[in-house]
TORKOL-4160 file (C-alpha; in steps of 0.2 Angstrom, whole numbers, padded with zeros to 4 digits, m for minus):
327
<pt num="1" X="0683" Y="0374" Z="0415"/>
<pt num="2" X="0683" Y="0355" Z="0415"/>
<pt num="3" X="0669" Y="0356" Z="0430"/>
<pt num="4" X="0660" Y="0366" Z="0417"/>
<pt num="5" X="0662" Y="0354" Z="0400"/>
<pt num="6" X="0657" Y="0338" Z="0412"/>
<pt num="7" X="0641" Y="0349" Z="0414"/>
<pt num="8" X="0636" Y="0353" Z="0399"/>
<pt num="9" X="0642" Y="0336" Z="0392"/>
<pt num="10" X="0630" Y="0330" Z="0406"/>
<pt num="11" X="0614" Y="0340" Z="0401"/>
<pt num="12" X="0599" Y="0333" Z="0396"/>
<pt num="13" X="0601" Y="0345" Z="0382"/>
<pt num="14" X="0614" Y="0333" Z="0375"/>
<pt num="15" X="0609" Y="0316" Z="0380"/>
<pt num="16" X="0610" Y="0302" Z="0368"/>
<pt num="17" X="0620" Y="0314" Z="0356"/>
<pt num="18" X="0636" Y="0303" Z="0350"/>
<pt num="19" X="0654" Y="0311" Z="0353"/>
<pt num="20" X="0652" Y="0322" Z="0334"/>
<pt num="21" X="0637" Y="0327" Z="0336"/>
<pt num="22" X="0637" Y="0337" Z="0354"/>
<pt num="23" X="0657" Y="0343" Z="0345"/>
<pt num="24" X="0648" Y="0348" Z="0332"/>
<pt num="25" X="0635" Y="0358" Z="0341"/>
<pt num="26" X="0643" Y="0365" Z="0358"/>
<pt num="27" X="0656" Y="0371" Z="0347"/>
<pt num="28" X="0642" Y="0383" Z="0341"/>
<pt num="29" X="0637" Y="0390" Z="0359"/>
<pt num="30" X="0645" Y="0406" Z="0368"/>
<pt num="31" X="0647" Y="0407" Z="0387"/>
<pt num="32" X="0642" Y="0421" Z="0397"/>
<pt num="33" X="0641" Y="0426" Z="0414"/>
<pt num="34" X="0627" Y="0433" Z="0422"/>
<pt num="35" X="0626" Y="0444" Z="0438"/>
<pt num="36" X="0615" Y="0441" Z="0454"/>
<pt num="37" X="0597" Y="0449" Z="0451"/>
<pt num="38" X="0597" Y="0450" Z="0433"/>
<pt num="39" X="0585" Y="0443" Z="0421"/>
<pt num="40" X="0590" Y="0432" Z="0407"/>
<pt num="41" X="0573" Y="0433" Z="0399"/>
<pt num="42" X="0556" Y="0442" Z="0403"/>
<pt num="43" X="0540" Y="0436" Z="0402"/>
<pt num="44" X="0531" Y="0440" Z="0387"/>
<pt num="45" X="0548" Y="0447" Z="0377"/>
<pt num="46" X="0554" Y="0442" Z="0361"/>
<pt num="47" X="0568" Y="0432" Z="0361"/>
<pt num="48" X="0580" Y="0420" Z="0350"/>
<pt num="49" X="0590" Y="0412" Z="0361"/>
<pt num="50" X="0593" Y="0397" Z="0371"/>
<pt num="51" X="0603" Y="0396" Z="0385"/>
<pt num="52" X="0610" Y="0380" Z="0397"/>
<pt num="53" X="0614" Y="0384" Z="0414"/>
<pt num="54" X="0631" Y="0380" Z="0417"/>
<pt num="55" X="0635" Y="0385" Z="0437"/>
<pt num="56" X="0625" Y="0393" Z="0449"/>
<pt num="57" X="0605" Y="0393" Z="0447"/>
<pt num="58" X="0591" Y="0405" Z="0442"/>
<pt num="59" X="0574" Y="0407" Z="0446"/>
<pt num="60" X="0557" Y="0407" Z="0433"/>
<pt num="61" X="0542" Y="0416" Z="0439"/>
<pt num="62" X="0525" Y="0424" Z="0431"/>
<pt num="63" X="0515" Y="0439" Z="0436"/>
<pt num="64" X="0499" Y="0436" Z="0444"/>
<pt num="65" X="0484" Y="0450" Z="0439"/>
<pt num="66" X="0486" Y="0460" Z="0455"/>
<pt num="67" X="0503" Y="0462" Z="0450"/>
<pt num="68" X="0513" Y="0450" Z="0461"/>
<pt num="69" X="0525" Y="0436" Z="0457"/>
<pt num="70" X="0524" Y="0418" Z="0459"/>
<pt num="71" X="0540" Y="0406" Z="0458"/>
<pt num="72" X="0537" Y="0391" Z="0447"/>
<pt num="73" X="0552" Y="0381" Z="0446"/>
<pt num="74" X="0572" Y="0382" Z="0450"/>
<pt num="75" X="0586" Y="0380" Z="0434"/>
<pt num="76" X="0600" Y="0372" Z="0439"/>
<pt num="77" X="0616" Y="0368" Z="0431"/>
<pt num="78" X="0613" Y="0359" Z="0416"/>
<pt num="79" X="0594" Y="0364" Z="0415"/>
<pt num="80" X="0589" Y="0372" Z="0398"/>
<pt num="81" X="0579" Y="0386" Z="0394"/>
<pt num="82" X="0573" Y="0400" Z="0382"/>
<pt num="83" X="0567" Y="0384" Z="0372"/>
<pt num="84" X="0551" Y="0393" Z="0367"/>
<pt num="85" X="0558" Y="0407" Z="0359"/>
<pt num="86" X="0571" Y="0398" Z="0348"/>
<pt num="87" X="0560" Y="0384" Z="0344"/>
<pt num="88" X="0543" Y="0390" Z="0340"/>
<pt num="89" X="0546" Y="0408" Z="0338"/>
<pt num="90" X="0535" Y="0413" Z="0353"/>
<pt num="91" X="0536" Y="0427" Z="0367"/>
<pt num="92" X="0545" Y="0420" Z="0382"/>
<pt num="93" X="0531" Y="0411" Z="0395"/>
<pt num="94" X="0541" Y="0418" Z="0410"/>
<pt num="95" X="0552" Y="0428" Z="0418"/>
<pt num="96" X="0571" Y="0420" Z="0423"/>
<pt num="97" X="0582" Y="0428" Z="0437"/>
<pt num="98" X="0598" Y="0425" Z="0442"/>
<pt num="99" X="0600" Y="0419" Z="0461"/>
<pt num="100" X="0618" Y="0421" Z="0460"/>
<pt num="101" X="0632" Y="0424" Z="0449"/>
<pt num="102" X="0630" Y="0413" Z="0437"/>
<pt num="103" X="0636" Y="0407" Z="0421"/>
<pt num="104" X="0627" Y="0402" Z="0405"/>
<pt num="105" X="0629" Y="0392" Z="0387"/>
<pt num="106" X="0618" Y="0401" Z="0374"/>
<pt num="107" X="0613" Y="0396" Z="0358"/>
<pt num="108" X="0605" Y="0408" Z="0347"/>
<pt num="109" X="0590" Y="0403" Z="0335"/>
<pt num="110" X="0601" Y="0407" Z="0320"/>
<pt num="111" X="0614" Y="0391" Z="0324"/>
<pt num="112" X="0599" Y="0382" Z="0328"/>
<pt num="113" X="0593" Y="0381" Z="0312"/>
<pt num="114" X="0609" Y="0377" Z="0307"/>
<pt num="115" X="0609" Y="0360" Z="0317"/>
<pt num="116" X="0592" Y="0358" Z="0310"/>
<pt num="117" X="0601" Y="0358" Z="0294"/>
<pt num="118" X="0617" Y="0351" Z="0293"/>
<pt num="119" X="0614" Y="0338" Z="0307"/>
<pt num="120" X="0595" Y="0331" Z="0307"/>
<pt num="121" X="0598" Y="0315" Z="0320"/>
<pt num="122" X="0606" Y="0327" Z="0333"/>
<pt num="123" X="0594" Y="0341" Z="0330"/>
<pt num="124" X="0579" Y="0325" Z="0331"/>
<pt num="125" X="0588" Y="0321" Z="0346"/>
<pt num="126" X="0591" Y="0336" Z="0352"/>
<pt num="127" X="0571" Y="0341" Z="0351"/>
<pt num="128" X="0566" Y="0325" Z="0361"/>
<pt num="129" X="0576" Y="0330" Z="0375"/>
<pt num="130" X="0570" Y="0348" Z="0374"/>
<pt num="131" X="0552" Y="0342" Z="0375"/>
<pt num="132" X="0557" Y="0328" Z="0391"/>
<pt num="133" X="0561" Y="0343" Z="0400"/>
<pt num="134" X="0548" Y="0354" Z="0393"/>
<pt num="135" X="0535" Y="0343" Z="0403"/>
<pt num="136" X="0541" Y="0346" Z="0420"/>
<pt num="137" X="0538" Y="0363" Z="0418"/>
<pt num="138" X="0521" Y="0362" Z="0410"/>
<pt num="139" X="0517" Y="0353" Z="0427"/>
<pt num="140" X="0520" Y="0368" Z="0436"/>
<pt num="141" X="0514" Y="0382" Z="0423"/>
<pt num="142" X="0499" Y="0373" Z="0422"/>
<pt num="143" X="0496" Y="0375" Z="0440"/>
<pt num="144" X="0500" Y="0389" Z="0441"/>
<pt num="145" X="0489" Y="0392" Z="0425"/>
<pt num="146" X="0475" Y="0384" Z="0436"/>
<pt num="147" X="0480" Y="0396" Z="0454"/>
<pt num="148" X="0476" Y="0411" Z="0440"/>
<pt num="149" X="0459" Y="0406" Z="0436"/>
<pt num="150" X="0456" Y="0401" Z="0452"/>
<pt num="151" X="0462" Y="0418" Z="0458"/>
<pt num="152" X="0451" Y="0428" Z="0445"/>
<pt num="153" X="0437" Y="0419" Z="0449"/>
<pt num="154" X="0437" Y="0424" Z="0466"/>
<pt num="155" X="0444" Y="0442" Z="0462"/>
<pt num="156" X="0427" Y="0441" Z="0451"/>
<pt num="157" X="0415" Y="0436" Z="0464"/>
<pt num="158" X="0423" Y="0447" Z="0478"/>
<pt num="159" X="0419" Y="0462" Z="0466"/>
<pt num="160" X="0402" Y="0458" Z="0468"/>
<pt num="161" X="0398" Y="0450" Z="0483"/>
<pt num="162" X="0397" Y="0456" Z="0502"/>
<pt num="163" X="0411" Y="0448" Z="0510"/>
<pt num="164" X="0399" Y="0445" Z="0527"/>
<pt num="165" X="0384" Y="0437" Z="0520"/>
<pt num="166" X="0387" Y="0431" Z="0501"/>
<pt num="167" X="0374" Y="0440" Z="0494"/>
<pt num="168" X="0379" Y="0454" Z="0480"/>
<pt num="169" X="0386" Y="0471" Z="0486"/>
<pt num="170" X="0378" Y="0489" Z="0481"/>
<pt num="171" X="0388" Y="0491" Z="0466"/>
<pt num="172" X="0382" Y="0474" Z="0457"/>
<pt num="173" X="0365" Y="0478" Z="0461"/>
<pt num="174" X="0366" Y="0498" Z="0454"/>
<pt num="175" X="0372" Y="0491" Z="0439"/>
<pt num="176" X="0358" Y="0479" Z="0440"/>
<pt num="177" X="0344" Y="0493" Z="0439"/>
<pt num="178" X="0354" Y="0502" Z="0427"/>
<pt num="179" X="0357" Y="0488" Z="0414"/>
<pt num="180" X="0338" Y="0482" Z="0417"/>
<pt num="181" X="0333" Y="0502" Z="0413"/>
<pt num="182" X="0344" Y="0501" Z="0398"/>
<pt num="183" X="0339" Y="0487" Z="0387"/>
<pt num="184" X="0320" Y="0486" Z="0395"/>
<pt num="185" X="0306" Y="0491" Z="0384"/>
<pt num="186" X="0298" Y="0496" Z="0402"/>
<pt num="187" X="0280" Y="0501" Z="0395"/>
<pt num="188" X="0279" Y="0481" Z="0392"/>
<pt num="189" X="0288" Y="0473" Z="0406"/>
<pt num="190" X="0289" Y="0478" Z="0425"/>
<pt num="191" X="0301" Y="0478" Z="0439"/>
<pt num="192" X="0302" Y="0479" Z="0457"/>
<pt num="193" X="0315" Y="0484" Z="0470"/>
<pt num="194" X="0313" Y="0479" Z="0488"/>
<pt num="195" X="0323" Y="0489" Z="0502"/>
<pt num="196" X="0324" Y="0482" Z="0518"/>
<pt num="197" X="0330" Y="0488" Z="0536"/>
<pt num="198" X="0333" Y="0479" Z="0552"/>
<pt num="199" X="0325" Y="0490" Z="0566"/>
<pt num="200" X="0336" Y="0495" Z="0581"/>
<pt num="201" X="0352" Y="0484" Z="0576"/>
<pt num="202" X="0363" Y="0499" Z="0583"/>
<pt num="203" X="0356" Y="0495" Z="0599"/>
<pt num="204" X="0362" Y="0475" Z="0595"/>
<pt num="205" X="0379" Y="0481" Z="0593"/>
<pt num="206" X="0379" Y="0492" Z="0610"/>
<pt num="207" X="0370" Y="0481" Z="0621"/>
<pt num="208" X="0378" Y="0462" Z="0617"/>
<pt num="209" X="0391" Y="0467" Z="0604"/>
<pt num="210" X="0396" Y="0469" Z="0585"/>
<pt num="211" X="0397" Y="0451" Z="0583"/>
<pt num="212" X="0380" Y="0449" Z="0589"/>
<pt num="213" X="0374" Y="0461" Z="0575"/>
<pt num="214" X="0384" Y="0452" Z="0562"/>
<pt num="215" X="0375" Y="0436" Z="0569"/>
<pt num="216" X="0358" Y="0444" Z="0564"/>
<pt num="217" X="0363" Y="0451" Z="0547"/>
<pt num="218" X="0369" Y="0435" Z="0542"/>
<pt num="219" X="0354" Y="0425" Z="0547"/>
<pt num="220" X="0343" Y="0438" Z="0539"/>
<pt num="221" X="0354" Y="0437" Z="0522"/>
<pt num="222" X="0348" Y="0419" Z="0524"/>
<pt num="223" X="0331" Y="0422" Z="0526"/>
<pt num="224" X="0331" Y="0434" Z="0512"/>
<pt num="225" X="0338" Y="0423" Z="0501"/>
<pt num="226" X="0328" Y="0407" Z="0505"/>
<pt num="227" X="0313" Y="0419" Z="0503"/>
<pt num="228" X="0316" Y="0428" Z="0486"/>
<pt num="229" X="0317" Y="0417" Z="0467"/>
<pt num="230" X="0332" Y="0413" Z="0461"/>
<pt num="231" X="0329" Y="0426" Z="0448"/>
<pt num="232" X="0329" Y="0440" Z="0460"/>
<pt num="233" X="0345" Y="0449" Z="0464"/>
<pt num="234" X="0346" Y="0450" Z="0484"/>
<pt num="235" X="0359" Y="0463" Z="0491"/>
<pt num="236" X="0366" Y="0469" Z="0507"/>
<pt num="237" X="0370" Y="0487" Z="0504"/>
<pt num="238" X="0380" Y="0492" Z="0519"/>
<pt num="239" X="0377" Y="0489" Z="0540"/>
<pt num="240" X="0359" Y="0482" Z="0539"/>
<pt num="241" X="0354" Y="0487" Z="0524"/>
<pt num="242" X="0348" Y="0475" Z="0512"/>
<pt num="243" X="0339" Y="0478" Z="0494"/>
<pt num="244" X="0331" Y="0466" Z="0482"/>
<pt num="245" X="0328" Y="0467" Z="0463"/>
<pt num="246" X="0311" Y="0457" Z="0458"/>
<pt num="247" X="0312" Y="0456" Z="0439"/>
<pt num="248" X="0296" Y="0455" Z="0429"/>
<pt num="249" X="0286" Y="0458" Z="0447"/>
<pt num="250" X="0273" Y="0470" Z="0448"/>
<pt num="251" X="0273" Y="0482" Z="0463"/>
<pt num="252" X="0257" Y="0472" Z="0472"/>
<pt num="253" X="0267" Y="0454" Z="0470"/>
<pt num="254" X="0282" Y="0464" Z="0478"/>
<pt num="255" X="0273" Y="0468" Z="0494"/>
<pt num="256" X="0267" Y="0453" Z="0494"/>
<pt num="257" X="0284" Y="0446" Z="0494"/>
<pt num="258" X="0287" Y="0460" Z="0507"/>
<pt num="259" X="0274" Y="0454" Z="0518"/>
<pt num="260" X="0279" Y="0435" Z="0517"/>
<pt num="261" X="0298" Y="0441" Z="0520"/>
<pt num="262" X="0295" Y="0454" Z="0535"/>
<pt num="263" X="0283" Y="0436" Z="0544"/>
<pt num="264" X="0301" Y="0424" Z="0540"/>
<pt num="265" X="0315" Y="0435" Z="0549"/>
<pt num="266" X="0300" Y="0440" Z="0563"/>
<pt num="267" X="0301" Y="0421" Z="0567"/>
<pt num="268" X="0321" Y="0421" Z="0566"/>
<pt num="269" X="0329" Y="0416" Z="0582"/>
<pt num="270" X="0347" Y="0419" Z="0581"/>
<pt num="271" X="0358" Y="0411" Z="0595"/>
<pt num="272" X="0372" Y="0427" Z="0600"/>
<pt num="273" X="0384" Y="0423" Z="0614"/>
<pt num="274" X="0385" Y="0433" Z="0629"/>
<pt num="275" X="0393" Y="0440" Z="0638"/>
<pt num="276" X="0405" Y="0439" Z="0625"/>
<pt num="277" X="0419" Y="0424" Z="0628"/>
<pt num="278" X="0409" Y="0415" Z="0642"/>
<pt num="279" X="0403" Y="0401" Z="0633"/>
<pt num="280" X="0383" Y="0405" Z="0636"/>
<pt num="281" X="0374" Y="0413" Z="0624"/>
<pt num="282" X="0356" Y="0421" Z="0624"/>
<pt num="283" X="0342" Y="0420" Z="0609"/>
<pt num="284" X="0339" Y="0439" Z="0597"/>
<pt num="285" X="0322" Y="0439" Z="0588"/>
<pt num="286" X="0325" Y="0454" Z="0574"/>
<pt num="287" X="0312" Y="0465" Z="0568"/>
<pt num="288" X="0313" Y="0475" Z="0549"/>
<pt num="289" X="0306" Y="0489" Z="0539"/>
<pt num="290" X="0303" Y="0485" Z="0520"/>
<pt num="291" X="0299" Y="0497" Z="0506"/>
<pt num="292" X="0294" Y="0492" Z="0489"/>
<pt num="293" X="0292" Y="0502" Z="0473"/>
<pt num="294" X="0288" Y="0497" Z="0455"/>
<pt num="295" X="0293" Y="0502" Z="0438"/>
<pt num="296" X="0288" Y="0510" Z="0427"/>
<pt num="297" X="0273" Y="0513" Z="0440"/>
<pt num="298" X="0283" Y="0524" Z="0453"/>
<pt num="299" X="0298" Y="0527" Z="0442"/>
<pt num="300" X="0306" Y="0529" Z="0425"/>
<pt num="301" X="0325" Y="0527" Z="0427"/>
<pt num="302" X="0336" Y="0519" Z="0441"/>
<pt num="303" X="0339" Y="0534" Z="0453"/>
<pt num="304" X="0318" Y="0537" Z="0455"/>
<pt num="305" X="0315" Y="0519" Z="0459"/>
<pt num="306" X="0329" Y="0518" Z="0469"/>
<pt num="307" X="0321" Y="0534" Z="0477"/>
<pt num="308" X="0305" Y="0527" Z="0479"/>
<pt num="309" X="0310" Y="0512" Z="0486"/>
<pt num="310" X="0320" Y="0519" Z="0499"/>
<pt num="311" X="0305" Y="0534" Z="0502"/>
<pt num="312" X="0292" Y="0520" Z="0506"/>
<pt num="313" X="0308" Y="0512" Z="0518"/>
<pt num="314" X="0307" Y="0530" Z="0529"/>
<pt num="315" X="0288" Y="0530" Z="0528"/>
<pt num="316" X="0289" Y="0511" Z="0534"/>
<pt num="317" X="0301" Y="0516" Z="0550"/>
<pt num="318" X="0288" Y="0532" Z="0555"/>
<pt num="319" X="0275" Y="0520" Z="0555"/>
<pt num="320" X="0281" Y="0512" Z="0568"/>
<pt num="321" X="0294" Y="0500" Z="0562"/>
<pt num="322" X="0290" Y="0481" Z="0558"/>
<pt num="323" X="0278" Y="0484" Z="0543"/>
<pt num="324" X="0280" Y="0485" Z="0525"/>
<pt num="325" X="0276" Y="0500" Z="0514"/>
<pt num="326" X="0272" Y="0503" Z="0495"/>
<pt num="327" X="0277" Y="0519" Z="0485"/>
């Protein structure tokens, strides 16, 4: 018991208190002991105490969006916390845990107020050293603040972008068409979609390897990107197929785009190593078939341009390959 009053005598939470005021305000805190594994607090509970570790140590952690947890600092004997919910009313900011059997001080916000009451210097003090600590852990919930953002944003842009090749995936383009379909007065304004095949890329895969056809989808993603505005919406659907939203481009200025695409990946030369793992690699010159269609000309929602775009694709391929097609 006397290791446990040098500690709490010792904790910040008390420092620069004279030898009445810490009598006067430990004698208003009731111990506790806390089992291994249980929570003290949970994140985003209300709450109207604080508490000063005493012996053993507890953990804090916050959720993260996919539902994990991430550690953000240790509590140690003579560590506060809880200060939140006592001071400023507030849900807790994060979750503490018990690592072991531990034992607490608490002070409820009721006897807080007291001290604010009856003994101002000590309470004054008392808030000073609560905000000292408070720092330290702002540090870390800050960052960790920042790893959350950071994780959204990327959790953002996975959700619309193809992993191999950076441009956006088949749903944010769909939704594209959709949303452009939906707020478009479309007798007044026009719109292009572009789909796009590489010819014989199965044969890539079988002949020299997957990683080989990877090689090529990514320099054509390239291509198409370098080729198109940057208000056009470029998207690798799935394998080798690719599609392009031309906003406010009539169906003739499309295939002109086509044409001027289908010329830059026929004078691509992408460098694939073979035989796989020697070290020497040989050169792949990739062809493509494109099919363009226009709205409102060849279509009057989403799924018939979509449709007719991927109609002047099959035509495109049973022409011979290599070529672009209107609808």
């Amino acid at each position: 018991m006397a290791e446990v009053k040098t500690v709490l005598r010792n904790s910040p939470f008390f420092k620069n208190l004279t030898e009445p005021e810490y009598a006067a305000v430990s004698s208003l805190l009731e111990y506790r002991n806390v089992p291994q594994g249980i929570a003290v607090c949970r994140e985003g509970d209300a709450g109207d105490e604080l508490a000063i570790c005493l012996t053993g140590s507890f953990a804090a952690s916050a959720g993260l969006s996919n539902g994990a947890r991430r550690d953000l600092f240790s509590i140690l004997p003579g560590d506060c916390f809880g200060e939140t919910a006592v001071i400023a009313r507030e849900p807790h900011l994060v979750t503490i845990i018990a690592r072991e059997v531990s034992g607490i001080a608490v002070l409820c916000a009721q006897d807080f107020n007291r001290i604010l009451a009856d003994y101002p210097p000590a309470a004054v003090k008392i808030l000073g050293n609560i905000g000292r600590q408070l720092s330290g852990r702002f540090e870390s919930f800050a960052k960790h603040m920042d790893d959350l953002i950071r994780w959204g944003a990327i959790a953002r842009r996975r959700a619309i972008q193809d992993d191999l090749t950076c441009l956006y995936n088949r749903r944010f383009l769909e939704d594209s068409i959709r949303d452009r379909f939906g707020h478009w007065e479309m007798g007044l304004r026009k719109m292009s979609l572009m789909m796009l095949d590489l010819d014989k890329i199965h044969a890539i895969n079988e002949q020299y390897g997957t990683r080989a056809g990877d090689l090529v989808i990514i320099a054509t993603a390239e291509v198409i990107r370098s080729v198109m505005r940057s208000t056009d919406i470029c998207a690798r659907l799935s394998g080798d197929e690719f599609a392009v939203l031309l906003p406010d481009a009539a169906g003739k200025d499309a295939f002109r785009t086509g044409v001027r695409l289908l010329a830059a990946i026929n004078n691509l030369v992408v460098s694939v190593p073979f035989p796989p793992g020697s070290g020497a690699s040989i050169t792949l010159v990739p062809n493509a078939s494109i099919g363009v269609a226009e709205a409102p000309a060849h279509a009057a929602t989403a799924e018939e341009l979509k449709l007719a775009a991927d109609q002047a694709l099959h035509r495109a391929k049973r022409k011979g390959r290599n070529r672009v097609e209107s609808a």
